[in-house]
C-alpha positions in Angstrom: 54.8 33.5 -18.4 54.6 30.3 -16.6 57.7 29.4 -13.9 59.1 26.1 -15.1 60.1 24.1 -12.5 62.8 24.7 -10.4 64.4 21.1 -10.8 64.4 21.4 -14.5 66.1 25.1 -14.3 68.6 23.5 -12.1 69.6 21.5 -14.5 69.7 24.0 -17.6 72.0 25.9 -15.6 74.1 22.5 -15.5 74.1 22.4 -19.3 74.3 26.2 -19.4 77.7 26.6 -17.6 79.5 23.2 -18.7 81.8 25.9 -20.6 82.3 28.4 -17.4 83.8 25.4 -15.3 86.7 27.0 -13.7 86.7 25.4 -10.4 88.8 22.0 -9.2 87.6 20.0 -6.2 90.1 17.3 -5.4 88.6 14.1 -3.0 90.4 11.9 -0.9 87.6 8.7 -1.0 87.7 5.1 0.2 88.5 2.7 -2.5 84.9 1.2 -1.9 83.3 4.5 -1.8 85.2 5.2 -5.4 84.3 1.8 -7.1 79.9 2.8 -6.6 80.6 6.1 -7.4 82.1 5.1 -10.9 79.5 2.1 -11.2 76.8 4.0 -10.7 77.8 7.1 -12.9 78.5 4.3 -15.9 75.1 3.0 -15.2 73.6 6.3 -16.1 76.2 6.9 -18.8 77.6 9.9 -17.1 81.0 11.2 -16.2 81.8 10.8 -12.5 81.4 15.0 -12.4 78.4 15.3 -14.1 76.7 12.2 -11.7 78.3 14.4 -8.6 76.7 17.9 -9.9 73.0 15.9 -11.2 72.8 13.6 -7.8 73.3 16.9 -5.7 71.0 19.1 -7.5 68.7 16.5 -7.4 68.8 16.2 -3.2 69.5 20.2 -3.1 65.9 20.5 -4.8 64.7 18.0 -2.6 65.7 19.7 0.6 64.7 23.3 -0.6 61.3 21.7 -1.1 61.4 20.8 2.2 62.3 23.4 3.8 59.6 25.5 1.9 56.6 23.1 3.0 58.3 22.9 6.4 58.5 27.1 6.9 54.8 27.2 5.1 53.6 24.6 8.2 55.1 26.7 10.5 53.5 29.7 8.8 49.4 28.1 9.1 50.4 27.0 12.7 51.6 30.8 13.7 48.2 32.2 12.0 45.6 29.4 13.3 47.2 29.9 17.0 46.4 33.9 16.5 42.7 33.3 15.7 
């Protein structure tokens, strides 16, 4: 069996729990900040929501990734400075 890719799993679970939502988060934003949020969730045809919970598990992906080459650097350095 072949691991798909973590992104893509990301966002099945998206999809997967739509109907499981049973949290509220309530923002206080600047007017400004509120007008490119909803301009830039209608440019992707998305709710507001769904552009908040696609954008950051997008840039959670992205930083996990980072953090894995980052530790895996760290990891070659350790073992080339034991040789």
């Amino acid at each position: 069996m072949t691991a798909r890719p973590r992104l893509e799993y990301d966002r099945e679970l998206l999809v997967a729990n739509k109907m499981n939502k049973t949290e509220t988060l309530n923002l206080r934003v600047a007017a400004e900040f509120k007008k490119r949020l909803t301009e830039k969730a209608a440019k992707e045809r998305r709710s507001i929501t769904n552009y908040l919970e696609v954008v950051l598990t997008d840039l959670w992906q992205e930083e996990d990734a980072g953090q894995s080459r980052s530790l895996g650097k760290k990891t070659r350095l350790k073992t080339e400075k034991q040789k």
